[in-house]
mmCIF file as Biopython writes it, N, C-alpha, C and O atoms, coordinates in Angstrom:
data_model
#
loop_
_atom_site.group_PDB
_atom_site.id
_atom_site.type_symbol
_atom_site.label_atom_id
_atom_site.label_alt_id
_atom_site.label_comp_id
_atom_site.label_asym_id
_atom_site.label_entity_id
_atom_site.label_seq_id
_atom_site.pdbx_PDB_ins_code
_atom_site.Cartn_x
_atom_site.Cartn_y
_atom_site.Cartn_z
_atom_site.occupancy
_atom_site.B_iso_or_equiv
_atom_site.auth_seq_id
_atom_site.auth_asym_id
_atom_site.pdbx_PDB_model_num
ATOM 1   N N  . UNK A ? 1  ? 0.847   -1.179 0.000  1.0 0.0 1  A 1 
ATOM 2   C CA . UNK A ? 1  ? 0.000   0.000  0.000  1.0 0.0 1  A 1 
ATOM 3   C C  . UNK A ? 1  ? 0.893   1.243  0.000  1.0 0.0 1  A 1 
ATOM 4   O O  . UNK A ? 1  ? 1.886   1.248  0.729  1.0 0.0 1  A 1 
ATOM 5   N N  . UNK A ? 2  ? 0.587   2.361  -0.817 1.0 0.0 2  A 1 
ATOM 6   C CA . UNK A ? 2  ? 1.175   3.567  -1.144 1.0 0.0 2  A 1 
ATOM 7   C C  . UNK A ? 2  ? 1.169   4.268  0.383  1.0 0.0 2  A 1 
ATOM 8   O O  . UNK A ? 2  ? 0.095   4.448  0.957  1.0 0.0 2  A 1 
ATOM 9   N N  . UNK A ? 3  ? 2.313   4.609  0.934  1.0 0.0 3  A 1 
ATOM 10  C CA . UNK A ? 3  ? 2.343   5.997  1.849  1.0 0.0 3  A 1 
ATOM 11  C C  . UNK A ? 3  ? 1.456   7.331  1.708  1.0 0.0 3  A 1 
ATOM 12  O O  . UNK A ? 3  ? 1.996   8.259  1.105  1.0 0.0 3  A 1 
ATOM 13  N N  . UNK A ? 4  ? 0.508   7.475  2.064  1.0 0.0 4  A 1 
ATOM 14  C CA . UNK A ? 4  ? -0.204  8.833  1.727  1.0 0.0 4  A 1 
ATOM 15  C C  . UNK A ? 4  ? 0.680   10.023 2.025  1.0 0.0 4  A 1 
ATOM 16  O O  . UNK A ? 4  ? 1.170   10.163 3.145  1.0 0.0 4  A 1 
ATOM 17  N N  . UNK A ? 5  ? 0.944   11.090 0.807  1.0 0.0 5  A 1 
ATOM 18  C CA . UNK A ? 5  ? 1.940   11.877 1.811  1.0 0.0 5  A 1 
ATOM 19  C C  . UNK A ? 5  ? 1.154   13.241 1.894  1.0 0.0 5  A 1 
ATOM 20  O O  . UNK A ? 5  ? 0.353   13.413 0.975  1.0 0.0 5  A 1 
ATOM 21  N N  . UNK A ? 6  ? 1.227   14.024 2.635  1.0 0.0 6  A 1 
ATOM 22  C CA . UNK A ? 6  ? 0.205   15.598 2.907  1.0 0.0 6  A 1 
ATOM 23  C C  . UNK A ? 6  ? 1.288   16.829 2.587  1.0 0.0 6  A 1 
ATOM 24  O O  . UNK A ? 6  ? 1.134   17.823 3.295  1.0 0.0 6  A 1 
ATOM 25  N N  . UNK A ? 7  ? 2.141   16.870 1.809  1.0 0.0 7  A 1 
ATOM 26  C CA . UNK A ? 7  ? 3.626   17.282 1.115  1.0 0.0 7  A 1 
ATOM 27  C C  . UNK A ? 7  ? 3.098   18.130 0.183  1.0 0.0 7  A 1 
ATOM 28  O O  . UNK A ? 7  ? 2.539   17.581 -0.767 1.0 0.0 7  A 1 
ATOM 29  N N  . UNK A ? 8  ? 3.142   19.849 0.212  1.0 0.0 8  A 1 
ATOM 30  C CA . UNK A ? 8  ? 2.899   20.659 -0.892 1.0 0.0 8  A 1 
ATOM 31  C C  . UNK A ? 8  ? 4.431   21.060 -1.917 1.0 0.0 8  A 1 
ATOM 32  O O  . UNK A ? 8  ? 5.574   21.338 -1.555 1.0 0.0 8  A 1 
ATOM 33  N N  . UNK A ? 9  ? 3.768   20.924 -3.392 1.0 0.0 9  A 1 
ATOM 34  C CA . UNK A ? 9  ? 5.483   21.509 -3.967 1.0 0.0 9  A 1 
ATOM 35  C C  . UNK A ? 9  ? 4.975   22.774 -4.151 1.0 0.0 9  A 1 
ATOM 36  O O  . UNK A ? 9  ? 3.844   23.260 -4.172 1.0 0.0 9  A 1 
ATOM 37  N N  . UNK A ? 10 ? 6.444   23.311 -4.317 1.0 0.0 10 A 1 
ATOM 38  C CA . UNK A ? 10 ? 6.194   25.110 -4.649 1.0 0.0 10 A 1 
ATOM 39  C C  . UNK A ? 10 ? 7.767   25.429 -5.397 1.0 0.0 10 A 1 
ATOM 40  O O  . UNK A ? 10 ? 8.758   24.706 -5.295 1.0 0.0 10 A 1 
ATOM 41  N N  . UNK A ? 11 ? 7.692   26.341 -5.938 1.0 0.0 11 A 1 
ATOM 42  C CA . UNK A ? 11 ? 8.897   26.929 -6.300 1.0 0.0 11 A 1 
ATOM 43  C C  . UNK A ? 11 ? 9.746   27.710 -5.365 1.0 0.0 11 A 1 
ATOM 44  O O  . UNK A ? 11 ? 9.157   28.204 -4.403 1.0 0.0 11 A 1 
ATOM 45  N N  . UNK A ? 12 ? 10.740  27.865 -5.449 1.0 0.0 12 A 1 
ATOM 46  C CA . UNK A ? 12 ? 11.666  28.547 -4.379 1.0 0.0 12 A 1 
ATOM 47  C C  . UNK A ? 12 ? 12.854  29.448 -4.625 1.0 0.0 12 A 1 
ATOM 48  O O  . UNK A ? 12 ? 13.947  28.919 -4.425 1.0 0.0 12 A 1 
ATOM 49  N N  . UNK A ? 13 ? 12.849  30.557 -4.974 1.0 0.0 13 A 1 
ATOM 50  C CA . UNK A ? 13 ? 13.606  31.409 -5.930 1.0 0.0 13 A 1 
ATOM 51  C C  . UNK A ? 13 ? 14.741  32.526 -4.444 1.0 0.0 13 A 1 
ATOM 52  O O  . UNK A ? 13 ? 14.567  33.639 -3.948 1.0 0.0 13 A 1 
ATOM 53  N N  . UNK A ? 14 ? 15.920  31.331 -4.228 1.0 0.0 14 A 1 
ATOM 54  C CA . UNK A ? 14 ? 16.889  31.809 -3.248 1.0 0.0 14 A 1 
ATOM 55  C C  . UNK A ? 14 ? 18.208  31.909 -3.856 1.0 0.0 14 A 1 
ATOM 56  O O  . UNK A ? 14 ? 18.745  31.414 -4.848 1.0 0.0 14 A 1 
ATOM 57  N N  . UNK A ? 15 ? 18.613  32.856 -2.771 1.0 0.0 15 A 1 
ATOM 58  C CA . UNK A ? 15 ? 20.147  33.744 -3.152 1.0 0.0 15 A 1 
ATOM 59  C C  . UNK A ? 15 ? 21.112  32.476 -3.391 1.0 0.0 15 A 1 
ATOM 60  O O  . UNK A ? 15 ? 21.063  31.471 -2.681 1.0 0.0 15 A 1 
ATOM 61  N N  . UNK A ? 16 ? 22.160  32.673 -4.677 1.0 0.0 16 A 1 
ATOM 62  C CA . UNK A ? 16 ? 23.080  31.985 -4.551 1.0 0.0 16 A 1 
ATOM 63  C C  . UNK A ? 16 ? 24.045  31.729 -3.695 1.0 0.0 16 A 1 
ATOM 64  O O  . UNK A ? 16 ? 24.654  30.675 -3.882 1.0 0.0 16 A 1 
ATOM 65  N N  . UNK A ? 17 ? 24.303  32.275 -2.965 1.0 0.0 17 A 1 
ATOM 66  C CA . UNK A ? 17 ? 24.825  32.514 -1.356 1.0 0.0 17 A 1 
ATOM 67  C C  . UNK A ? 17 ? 24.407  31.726 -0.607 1.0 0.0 17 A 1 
ATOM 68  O O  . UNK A ? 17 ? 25.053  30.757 -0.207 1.0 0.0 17 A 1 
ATOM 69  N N  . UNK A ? 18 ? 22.943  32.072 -0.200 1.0 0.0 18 A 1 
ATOM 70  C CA . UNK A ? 18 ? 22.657  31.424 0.532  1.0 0.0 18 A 1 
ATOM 71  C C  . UNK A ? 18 ? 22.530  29.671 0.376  1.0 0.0 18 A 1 
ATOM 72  O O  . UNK A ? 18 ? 22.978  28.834 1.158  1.0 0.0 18 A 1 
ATOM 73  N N  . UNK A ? 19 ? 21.763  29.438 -0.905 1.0 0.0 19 A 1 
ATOM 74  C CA . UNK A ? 19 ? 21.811  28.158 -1.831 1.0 0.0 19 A 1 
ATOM 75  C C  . UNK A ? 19 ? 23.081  27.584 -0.962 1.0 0.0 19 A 1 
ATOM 76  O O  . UNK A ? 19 ? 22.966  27.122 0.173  1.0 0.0 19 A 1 
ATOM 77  N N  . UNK A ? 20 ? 23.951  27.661 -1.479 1.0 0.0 20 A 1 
ATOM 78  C CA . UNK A ? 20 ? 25.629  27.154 -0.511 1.0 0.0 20 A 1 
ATOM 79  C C  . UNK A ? 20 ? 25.710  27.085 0.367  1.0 0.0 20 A 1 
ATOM 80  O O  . UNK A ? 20 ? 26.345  26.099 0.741  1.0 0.0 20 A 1 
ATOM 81  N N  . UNK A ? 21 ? 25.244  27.887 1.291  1.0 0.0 21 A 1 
ATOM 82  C CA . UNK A ? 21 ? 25.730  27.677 2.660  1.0 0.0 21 A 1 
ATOM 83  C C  . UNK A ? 21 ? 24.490  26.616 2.857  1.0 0.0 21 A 1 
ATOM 84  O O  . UNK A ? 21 ? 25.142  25.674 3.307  1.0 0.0 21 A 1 
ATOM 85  N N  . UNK A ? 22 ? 23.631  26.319 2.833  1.0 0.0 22 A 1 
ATOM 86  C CA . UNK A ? 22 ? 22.523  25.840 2.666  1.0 0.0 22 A 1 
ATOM 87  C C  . UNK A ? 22 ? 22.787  24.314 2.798  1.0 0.0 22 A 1 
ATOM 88  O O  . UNK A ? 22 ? 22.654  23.486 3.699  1.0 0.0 22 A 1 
ATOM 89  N N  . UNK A ? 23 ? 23.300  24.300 1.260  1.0 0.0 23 A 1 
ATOM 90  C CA . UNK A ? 23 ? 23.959  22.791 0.928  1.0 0.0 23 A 1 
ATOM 91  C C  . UNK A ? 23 ? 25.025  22.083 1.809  1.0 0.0 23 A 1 
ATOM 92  O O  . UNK A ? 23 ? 25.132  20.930 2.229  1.0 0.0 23 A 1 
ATOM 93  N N  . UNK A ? 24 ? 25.929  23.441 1.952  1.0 0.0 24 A 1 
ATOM 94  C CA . UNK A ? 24 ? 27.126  22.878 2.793  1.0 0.0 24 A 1 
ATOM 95  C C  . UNK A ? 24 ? 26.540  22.107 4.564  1.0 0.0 24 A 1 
ATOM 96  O O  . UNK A ? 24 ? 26.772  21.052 5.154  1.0 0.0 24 A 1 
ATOM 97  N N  . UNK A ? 25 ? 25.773  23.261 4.833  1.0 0.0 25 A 1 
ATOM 98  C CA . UNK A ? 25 ? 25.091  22.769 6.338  1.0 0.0 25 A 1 
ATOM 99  C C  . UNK A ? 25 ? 24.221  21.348 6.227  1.0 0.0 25 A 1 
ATOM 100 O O  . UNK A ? 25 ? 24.471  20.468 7.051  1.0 0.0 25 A 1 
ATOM 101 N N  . UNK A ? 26 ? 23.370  21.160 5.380  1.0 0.0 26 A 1 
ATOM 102 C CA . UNK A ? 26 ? 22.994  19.872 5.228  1.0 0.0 26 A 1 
ATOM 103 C C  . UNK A ? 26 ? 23.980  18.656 5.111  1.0 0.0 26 A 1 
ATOM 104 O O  . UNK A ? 26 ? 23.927  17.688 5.869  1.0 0.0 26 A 1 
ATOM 105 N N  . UNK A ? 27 ? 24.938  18.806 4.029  1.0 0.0 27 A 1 
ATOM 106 C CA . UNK A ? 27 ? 26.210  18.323 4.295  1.0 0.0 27 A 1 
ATOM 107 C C  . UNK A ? 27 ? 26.738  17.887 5.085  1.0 0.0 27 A 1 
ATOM 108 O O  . UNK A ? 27 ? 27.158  16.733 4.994  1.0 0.0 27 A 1 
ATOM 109 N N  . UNK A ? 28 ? 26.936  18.691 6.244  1.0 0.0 28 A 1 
ATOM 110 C CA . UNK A ? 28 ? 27.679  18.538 7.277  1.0 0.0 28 A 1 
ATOM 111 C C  . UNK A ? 28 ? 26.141  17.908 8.205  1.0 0.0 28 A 1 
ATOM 112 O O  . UNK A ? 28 ? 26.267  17.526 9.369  1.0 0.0 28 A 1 
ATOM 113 N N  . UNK A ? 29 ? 25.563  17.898 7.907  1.0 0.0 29 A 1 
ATOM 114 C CA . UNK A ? 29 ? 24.542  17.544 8.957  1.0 0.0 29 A 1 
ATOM 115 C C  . UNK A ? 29 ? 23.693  15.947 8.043  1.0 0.0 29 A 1 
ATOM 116 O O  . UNK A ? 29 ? 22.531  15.669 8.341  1.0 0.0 29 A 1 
ATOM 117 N N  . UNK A ? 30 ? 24.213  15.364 7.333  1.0 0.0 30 A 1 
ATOM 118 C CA . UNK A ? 30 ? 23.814  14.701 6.429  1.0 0.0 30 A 1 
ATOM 119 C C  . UNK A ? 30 ? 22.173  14.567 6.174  1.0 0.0 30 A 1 
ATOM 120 O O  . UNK A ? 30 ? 21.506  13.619 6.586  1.0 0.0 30 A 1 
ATOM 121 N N  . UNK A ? 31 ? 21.616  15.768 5.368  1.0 0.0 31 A 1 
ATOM 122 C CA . UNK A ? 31 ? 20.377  15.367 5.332  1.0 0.0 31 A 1 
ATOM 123 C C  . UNK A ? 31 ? 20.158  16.076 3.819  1.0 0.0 31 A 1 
ATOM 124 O O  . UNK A ? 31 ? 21.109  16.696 3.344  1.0 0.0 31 A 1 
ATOM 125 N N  . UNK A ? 32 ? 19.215  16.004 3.257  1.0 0.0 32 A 1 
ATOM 126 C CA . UNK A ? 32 ? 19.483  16.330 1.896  1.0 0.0 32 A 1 
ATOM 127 C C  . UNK A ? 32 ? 19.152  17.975 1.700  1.0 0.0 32 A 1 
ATOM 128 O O  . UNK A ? 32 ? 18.752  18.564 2.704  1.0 0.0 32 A 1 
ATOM 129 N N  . UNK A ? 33 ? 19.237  18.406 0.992  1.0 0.0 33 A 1 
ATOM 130 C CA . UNK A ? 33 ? 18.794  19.943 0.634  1.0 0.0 33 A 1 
ATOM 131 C C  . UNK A ? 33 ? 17.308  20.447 1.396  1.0 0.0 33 A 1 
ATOM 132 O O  . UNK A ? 33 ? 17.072  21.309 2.242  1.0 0.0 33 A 1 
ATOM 133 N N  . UNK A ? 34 ? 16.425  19.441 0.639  1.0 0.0 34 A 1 
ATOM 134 C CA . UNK A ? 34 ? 15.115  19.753 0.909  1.0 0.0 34 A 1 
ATOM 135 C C  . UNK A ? 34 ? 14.891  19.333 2.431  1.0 0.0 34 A 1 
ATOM 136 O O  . UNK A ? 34 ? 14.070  19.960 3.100  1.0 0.0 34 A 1 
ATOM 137 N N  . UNK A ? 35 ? 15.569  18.346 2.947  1.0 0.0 35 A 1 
ATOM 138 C CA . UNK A ? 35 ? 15.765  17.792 4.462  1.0 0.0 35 A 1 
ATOM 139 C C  . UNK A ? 35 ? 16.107  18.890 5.426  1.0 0.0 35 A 1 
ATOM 140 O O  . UNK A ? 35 ? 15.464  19.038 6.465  1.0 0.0 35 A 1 
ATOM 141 N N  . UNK A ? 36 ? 17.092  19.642 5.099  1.0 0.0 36 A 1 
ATOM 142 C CA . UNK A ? 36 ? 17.698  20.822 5.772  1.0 0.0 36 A 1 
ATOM 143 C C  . UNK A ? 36 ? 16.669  21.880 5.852  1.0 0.0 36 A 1 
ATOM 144 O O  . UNK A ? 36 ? 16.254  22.509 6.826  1.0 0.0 36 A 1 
ATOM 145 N N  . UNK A ? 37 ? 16.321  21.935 4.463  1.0 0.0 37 A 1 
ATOM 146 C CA . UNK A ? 37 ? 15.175  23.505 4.487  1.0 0.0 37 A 1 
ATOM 147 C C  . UNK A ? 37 ? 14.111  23.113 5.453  1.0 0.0 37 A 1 
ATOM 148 O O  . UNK A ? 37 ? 13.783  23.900 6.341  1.0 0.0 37 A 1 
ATOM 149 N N  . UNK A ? 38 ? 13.430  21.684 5.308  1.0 0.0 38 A 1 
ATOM 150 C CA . UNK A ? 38 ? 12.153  21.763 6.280  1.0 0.0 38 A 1 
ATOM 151 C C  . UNK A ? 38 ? 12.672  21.788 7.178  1.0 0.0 38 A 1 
ATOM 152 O O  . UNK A ? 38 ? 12.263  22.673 7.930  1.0 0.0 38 A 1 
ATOM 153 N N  . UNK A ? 39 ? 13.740  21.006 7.679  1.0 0.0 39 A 1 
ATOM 154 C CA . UNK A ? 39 ? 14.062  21.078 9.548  1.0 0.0 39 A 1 
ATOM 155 C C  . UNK A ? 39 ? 14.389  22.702 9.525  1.0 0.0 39 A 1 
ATOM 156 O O  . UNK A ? 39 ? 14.421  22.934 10.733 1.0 0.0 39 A 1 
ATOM 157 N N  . UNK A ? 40 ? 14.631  23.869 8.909  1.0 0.0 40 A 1 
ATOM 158 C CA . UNK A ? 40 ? 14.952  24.955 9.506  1.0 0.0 40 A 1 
ATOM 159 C C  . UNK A ? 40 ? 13.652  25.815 9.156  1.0 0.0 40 A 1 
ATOM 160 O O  . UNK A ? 40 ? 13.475  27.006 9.411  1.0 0.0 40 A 1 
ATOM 161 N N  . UNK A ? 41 ? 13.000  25.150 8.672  1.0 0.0 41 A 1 
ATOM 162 C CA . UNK A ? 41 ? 11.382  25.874 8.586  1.0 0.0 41 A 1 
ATOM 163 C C  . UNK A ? 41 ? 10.585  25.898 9.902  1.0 0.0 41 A 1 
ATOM 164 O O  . UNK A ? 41 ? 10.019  26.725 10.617 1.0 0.0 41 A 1 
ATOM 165 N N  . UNK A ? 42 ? 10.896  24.187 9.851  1.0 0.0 42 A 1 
ATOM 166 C CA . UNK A ? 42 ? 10.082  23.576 10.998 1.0 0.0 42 A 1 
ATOM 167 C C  . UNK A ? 42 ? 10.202  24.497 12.650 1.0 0.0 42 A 1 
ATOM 168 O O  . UNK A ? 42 ? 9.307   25.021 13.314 1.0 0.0 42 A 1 
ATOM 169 N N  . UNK A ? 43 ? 11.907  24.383 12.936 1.0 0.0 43 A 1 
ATOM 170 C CA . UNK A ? 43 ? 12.350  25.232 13.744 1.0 0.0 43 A 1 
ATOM 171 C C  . UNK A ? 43 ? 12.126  26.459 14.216 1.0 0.0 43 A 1 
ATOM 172 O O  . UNK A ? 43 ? 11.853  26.557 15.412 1.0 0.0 43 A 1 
ATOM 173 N N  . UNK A ? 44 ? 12.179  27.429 13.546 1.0 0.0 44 A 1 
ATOM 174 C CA . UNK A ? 44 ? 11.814  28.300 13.579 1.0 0.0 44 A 1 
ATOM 175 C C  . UNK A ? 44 ? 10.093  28.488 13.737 1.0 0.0 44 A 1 
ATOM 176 O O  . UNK A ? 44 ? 9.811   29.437 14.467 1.0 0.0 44 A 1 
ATOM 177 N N  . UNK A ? 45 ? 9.031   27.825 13.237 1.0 0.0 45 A 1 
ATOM 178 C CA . UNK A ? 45 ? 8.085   27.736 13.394 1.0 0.0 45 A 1 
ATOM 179 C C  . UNK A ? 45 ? 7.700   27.696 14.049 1.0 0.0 45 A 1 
ATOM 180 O O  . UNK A ? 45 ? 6.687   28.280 14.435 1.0 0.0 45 A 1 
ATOM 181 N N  . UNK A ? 46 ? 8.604   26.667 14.690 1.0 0.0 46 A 1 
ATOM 182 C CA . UNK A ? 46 ? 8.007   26.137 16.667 1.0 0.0 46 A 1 
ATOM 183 C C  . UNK A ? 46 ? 8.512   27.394 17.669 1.0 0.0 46 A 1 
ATOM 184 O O  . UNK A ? 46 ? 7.854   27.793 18.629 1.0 0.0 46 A 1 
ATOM 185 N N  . UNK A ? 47 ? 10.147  28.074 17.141 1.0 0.0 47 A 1 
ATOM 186 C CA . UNK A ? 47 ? 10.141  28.698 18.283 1.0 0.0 47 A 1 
ATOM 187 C C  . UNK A ? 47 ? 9.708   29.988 18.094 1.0 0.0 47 A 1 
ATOM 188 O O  . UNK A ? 47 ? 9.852   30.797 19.010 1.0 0.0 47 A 1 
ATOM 189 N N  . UNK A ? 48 ? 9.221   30.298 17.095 1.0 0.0 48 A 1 
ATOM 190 C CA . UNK A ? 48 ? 7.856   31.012 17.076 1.0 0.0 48 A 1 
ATOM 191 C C  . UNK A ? 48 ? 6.621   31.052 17.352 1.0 0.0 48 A 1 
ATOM 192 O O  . UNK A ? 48 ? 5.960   31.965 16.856 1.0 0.0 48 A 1 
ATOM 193 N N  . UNK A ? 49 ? 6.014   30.127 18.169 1.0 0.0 49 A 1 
ATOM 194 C CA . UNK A ? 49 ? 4.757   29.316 18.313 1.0 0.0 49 A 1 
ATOM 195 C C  . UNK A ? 49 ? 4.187   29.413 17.551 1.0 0.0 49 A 1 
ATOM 196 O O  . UNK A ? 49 ? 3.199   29.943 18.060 1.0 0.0 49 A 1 
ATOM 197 N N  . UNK A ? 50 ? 3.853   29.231 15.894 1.0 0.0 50 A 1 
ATOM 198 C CA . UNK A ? 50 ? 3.364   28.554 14.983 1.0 0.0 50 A 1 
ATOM 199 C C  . UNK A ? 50 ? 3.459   27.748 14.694 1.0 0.0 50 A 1 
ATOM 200 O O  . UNK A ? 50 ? 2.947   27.612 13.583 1.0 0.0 50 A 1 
ATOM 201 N N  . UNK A ? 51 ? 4.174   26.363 15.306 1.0 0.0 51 A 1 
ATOM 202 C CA . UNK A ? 51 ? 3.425   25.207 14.633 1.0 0.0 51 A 1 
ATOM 203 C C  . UNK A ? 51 ? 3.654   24.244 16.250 1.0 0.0 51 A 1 
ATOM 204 O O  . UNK A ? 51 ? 4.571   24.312 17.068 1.0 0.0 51 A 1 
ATOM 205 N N  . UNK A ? 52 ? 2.408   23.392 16.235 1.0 0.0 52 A 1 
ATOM 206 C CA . UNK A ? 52 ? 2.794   23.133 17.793 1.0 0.0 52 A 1 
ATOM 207 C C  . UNK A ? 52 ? 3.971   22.110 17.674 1.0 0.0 52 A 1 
ATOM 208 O O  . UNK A ? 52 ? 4.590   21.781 16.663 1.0 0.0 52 A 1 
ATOM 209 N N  . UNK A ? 53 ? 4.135   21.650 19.098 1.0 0.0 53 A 1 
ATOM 210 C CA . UNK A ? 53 ? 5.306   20.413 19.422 1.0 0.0 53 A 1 
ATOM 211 C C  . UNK A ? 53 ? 4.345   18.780 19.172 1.0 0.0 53 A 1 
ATOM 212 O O  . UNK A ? 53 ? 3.632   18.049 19.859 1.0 0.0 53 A 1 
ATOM 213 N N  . UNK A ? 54 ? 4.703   18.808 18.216 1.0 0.0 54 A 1 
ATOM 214 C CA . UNK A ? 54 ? 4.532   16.955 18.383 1.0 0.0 54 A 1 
ATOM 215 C C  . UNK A ? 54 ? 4.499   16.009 19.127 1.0 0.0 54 A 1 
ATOM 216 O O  . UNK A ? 54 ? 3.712   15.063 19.105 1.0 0.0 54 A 1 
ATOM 217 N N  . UNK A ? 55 ? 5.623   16.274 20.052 1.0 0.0 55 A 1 
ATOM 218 C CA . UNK A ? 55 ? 5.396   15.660 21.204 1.0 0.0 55 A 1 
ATOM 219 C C  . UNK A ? 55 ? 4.903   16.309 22.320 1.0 0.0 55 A 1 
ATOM 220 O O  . UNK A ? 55 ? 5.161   15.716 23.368 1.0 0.0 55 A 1 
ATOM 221 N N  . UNK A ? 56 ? 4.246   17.384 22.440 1.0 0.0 56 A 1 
ATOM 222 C CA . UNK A ? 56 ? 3.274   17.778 23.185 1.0 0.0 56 A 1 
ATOM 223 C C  . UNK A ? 56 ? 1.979   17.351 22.821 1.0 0.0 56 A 1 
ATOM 224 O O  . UNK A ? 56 ? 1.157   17.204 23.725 1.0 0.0 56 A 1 
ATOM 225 N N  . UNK A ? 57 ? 1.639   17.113 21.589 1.0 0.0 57 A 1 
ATOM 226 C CA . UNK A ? 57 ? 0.117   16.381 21.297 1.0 0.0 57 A 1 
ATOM 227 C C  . UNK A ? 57 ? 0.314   15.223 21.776 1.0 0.0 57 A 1 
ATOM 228 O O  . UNK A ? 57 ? -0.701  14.661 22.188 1.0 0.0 57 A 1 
ATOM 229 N N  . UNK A ? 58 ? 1.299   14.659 21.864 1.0 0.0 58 A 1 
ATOM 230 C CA . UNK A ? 58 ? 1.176   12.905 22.045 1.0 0.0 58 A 1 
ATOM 231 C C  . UNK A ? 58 ? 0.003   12.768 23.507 1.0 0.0 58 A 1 
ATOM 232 O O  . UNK A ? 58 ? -0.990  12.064 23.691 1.0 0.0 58 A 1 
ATOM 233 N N  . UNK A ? 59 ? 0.616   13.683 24.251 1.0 0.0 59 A 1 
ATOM 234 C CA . UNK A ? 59 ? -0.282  13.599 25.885 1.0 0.0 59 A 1 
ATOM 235 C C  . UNK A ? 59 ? -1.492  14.279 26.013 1.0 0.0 59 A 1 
ATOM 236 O O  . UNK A ? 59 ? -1.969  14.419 27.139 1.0 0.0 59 A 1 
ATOM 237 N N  . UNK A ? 60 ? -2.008  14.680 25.124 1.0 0.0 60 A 1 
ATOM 238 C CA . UNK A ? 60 ? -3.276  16.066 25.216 1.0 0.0 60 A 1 
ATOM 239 C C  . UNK A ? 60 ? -4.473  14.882 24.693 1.0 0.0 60 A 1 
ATOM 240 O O  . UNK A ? 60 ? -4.417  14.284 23.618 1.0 0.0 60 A 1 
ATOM 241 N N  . UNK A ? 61 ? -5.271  14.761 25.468 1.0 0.0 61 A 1 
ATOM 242 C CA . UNK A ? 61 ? -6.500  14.214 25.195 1.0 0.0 61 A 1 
ATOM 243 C C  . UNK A ? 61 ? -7.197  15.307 24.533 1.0 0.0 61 A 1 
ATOM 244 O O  . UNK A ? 61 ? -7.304  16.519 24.719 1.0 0.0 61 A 1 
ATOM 245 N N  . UNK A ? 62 ? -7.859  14.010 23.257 1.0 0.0 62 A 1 
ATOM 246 C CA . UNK A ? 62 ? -8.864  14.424 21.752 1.0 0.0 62 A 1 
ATOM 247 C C  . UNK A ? 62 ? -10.890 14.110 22.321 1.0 0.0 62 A 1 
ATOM 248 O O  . UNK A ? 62 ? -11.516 13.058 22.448 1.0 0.0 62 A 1 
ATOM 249 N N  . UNK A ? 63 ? -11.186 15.133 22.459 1.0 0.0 63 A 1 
ATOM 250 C CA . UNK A ? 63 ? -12.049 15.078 22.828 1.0 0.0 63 A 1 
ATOM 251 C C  . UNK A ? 63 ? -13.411 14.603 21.811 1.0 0.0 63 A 1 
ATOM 252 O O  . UNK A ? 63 ? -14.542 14.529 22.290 1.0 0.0 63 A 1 
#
């Protein structure tokens, strides 16, 4: 059975500069391009309180 995935594409029009350092940090952090961008999306999201903690839902009763 197919993985359902909930994954939007979009275009992404970034500095060549940044592009590099980008790559290099994933690199060094072995995760792929697009791996790097969501974990530093994700990050920032949370410590912004826009997107909740995951493992804070695990314990929150669904009413």
């Amino acid at each position: 059975m197919a993985k359902e995935t909930k994954n939007k594409s979009f275009i992404l029009r970034i500095d060549v500069n940044m592009m590099s350092a980008i790559e290099q940090w994933a690199e060094d952090e072995f995760r792929s391009v697009n791996g790097q961008i969501l974990y530093l999306l994700e990050q920032a999201l949370k410590k912004n309180g826009r997107l909740p903690d995951k493992k804070s839902n695990k314990n929150e009763k669904k009413f």
